[in-house]
C-alpha positions as CSV (number, residue, x, y, z in Angstrom):
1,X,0.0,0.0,0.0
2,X,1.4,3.4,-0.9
3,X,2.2,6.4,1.5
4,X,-1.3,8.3,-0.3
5,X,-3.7,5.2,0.7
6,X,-2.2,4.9,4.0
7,X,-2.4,8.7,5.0
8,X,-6.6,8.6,3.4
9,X,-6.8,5.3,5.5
10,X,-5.6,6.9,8.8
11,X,-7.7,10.2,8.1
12,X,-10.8,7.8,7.9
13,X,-9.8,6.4,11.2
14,X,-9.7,9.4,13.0
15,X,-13.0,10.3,11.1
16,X,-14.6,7.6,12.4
17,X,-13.3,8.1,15.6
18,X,-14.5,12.1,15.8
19,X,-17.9,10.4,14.8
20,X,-18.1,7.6,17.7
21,X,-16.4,10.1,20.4
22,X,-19.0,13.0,20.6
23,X,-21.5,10.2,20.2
24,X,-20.5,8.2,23.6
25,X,-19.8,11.5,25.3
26,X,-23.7,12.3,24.5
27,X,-24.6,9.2,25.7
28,X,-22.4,9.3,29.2
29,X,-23.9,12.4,29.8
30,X,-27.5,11.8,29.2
31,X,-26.8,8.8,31.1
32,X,-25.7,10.7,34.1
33,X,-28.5,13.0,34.0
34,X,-31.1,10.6,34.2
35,X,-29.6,8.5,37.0
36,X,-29.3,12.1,39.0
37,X,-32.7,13.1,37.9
38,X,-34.1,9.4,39.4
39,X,-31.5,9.9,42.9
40,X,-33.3,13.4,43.1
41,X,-36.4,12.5,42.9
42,X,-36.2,9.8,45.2
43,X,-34.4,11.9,47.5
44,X,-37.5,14.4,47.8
45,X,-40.1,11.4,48.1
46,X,-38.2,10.3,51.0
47,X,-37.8,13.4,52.8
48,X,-41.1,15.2,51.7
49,X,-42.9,13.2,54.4
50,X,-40.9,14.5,57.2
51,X,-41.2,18.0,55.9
52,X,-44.9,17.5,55.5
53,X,-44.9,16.5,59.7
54,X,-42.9,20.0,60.2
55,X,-45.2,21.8,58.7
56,X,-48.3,20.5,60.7
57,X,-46.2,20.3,63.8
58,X,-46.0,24.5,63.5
59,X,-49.4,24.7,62.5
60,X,-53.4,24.5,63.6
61,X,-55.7,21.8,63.3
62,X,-58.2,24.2,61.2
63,X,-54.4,24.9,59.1
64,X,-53.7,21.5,58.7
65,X,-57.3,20.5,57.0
66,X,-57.5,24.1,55.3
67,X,-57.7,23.5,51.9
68,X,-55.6,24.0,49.6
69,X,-53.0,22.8,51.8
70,X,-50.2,25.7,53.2
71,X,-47.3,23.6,52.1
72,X,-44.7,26.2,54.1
73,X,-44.2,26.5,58.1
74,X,-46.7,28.5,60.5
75,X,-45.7,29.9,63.9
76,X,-47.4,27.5,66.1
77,X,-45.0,25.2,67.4
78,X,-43.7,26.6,70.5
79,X,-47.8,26.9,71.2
80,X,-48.2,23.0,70.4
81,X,-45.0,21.7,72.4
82,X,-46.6,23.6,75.2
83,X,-49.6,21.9,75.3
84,X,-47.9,18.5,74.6
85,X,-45.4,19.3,77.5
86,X,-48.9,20.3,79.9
87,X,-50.8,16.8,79.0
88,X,-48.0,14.3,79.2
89,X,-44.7,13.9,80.7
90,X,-42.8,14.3,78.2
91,X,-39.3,14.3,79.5
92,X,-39.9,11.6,81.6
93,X,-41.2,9.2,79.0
94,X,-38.3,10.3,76.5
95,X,-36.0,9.6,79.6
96,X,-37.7,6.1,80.0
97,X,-37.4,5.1,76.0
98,X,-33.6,6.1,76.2
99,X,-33.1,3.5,79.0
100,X,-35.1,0.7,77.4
101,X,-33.6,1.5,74.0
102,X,-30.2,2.1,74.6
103,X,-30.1,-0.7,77.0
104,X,-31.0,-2.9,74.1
105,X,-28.6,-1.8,71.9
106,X,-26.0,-2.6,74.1
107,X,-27.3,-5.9,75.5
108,X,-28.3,-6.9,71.9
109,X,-24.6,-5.9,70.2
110,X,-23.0,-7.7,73.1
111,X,-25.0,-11.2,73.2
112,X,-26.0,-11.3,69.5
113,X,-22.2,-11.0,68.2
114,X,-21.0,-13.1,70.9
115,X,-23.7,-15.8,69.4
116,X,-22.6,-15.3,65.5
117,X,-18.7,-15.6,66.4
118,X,-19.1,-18.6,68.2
119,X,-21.7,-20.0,65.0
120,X,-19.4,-18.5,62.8
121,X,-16.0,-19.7,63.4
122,X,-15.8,-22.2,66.3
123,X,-17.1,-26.0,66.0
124,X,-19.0,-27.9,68.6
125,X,-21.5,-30.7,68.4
126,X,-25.0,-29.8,67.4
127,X,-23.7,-26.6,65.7
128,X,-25.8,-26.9,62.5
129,X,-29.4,-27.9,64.8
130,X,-29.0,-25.6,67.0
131,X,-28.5,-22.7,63.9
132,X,-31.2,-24.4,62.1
133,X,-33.9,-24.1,65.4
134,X,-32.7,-20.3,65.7
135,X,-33.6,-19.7,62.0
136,X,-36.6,-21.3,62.6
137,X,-38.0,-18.7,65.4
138,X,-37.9,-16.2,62.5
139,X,-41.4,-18.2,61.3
140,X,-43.2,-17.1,64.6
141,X,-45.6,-14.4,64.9
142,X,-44.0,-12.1,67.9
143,X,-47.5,-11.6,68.5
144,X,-47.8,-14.6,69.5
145,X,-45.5,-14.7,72.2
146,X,-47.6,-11.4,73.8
147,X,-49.1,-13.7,76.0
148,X,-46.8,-16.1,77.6
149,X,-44.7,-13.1,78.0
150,X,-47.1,-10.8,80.1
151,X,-48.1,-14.5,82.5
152,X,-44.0,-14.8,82.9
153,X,-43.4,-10.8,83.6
154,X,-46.1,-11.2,85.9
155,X,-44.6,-14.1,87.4
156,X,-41.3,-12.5,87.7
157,X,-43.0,-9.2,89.5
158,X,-41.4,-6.9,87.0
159,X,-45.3,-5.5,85.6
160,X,-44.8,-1.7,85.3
161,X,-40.9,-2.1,85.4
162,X,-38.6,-1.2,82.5
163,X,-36.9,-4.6,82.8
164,X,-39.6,-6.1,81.5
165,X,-39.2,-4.4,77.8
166,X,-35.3,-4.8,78.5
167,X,-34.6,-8.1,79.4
168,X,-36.8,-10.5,76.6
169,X,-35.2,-8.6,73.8
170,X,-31.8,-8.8,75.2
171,X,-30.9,-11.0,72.4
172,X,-32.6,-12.1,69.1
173,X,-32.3,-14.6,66.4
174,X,-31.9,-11.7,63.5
175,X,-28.9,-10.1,65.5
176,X,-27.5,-13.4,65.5
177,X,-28.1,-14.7,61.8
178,X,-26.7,-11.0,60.5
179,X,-23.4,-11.0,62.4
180,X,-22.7,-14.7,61.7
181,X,-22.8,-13.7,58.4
182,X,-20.6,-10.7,58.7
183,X,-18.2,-12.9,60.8
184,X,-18.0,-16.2,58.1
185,X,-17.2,-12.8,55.3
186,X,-14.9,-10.6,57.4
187,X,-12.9,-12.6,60.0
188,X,-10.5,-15.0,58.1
189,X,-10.1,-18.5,59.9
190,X,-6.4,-18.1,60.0
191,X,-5.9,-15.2,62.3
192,X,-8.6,-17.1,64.9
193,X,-5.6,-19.8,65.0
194,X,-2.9,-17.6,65.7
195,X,-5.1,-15.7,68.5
196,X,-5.4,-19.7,69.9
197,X,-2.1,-20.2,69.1
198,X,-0.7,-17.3,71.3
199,X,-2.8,-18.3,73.9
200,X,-5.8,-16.2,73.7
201,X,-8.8,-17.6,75.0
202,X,-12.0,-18.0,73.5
203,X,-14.0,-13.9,74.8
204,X,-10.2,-12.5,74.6
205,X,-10.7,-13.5,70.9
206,X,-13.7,-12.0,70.2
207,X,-13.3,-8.8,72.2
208,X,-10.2,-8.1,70.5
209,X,-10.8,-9.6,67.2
210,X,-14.4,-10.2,66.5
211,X,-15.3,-6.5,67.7
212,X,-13.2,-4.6,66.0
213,X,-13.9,-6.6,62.4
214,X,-17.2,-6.6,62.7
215,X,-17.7,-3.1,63.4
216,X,-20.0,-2.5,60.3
217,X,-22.3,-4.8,61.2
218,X,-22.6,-3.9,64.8
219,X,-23.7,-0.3,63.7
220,X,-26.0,-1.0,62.0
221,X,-27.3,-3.6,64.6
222,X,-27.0,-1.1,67.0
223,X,-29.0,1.3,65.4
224,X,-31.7,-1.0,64.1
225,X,-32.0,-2.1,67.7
226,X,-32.4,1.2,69.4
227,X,-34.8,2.6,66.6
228,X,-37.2,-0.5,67.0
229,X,-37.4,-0.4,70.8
230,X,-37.5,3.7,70.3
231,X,-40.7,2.9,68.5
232,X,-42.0,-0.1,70.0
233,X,-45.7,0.6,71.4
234,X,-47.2,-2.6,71.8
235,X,-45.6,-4.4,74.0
236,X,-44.8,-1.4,76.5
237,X,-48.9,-0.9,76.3
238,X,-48.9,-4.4,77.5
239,X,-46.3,-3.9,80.3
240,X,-45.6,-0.6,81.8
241,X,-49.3,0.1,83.9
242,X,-47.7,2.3,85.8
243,X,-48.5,5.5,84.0
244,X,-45.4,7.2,85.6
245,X,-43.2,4.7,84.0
246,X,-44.5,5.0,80.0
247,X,-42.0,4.9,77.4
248,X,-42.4,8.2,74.8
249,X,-45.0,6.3,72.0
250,X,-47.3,5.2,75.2
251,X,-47.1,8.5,76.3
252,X,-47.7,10.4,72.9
253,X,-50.7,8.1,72.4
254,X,-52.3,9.8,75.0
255,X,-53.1,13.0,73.4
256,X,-55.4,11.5,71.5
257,X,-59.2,13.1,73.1
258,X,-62.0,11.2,72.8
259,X,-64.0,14.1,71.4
260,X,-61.3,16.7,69.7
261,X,-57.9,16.2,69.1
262,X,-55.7,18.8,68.5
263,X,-53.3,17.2,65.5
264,X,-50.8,20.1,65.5
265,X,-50.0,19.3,69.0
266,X,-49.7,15.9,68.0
267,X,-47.9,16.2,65.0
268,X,-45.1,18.1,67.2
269,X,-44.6,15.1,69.6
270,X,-44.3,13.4,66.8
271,X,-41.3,15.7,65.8
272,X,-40.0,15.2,69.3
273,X,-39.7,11.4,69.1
274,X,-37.9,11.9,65.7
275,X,-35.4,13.8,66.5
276,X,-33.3,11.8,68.9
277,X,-33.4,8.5,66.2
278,X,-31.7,11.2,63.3
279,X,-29.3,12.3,66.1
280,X,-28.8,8.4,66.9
281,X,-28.3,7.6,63.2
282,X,-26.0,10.3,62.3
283,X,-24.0,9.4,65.0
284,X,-23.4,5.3,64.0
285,X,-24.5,5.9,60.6
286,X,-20.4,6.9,59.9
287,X,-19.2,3.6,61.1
288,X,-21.1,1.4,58.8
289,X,-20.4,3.3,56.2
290,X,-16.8,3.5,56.7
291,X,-16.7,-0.3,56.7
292,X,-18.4,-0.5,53.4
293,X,-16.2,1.7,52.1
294,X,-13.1,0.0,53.1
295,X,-14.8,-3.3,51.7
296,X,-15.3,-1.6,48.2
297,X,-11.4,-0.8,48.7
298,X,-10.2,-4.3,49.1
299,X,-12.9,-5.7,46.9
């Protein structure tokens, strides 16, 4: 082929390649924009609810069923907290809910990953059964268990007592099945031997090398805990007759009248009991997070 053909075939190349280029760019960036445009809108679906509970928090009953709706804040919400703070007690129950909920947290991170490491990495007879009978449980109704529970609180003495919300969900088969499979991913076999190996005993190992691993997974535990006995109602209905001893959704249930009820005052103990569980997620949101992150890295 002479010099001429090989210069016109190279021009064509780069013809060709001017063509497909801008073409691919077009496409990239339309590509972008809609995945945005879908993360956007599903962004403002997710939060528009919560803005929606603002606004009625700061406004009237007669402002919350005007019509058309005032989609933008009114200046009642110092008025509705006042009258939420005159019918309930409202620091007590949110002090009551932060005992019950963080003391599940805790109790449910400890037990539950002390469970999953010994499923996950250690061998003992009836292993697999035992597994299999806690997987099971996760077919049962909790309802159903609303009954024997309340005979054996009443047994036990502990009716009206926060114990009784704290100590049956001290542990749970969910926990468990989540951090065992954390563990089995996350905590390599051969670094359990050399813990053995230098003499480290079997909660010296998981305190020093489950914990830390398994970080991301006990976040998320953690918070998933609290936020669930945060907003438990049923059971603490069941449990806690001593009005002086309600937990914040008993309480807030409460300012529900018979013949009126004031939703704006409402609607801002609602805020209330929100914002402590977006402080509580911010706070142990990072942690999870950070471990998928560090995942994505290796991976």
């Amino acid at each position: 082929m002479s010099a001429p053909e090989l210069t016109r075939t190279s021009r064509g190349h780069r013809d060709r390649l001017s063509v497909v280029k801008p073409r691919r760019s077009r496409q990239w960036v339309l590509g972008r924009v809609v995945t945005h445009g879908c993360i956007l809108v599903g962004v403002v679906l997710s939060l528009f609810p919560f803005y929606w509970l603002l606004v009625m928090s700061t406004s009237t009953t007669a402002q919350i069923f005007g019509y058309p709706p005032n989609l933008l804040p009114s200046t009642h919400l110092l008025e509705n907290l006042r009258n939420v703070v005159g019918n309930i007690d409202l620091l007590g129950a949110m002090l009551n809910s932060f005992i019950v909920a963080g003391s599940l947290a805790v109790l449910v991170v400890l037990l539950d990953s002390l469970a999953a490491f010994a499923f996950a990495k250690y061998k003992f007879p009836g292993r697999d059964v035992l597994f299999a009978v806690l997987l099971i449980t996760f077919l049962v109704p909790g309802n159903l268990s609303l009954v024997p529970s309340f005979v054996l609180m009443s047994e036990l003495g502990w009716m009206g007592q926060l114990q009784a919300l704290i100590v049956p969900g001290a542990a749970n088969a969910f926990g468990i099945f989540l951090l065992r499979q954390f563990a089995q991913a996350s905590i390599p076999d051969e670094l359990i031997e050399s813990a053995t190996l230098d003499g480290a005993g079997f909660f010296r190992t998981w305190w020093s090398i489950a914990i830390p691993m398994l970080r991301g997974g006990l976040a998320f535990l953690g918070i998933f805990t609290f936020v669930t006995a945060w907003n438990d109602y049923i059971w603490p209905l069941v449990v806690l007759v001593d009005p002086g001893r309600q937990t914040l959704q008993t309480a807030l249930a409460q300012l529900n009248s018979v013949y009126t009820t004031d939703y704006g005052m409402i609607m801002a103990g609602a805020v209330v009991s929100v914002v402590p569980l977006i402080g509580i997620f911010l706070i142990g949101s990072r942690h999870f997070i950070a471990n998928i992150a560090a995942g994505a890295l290796k991976g």
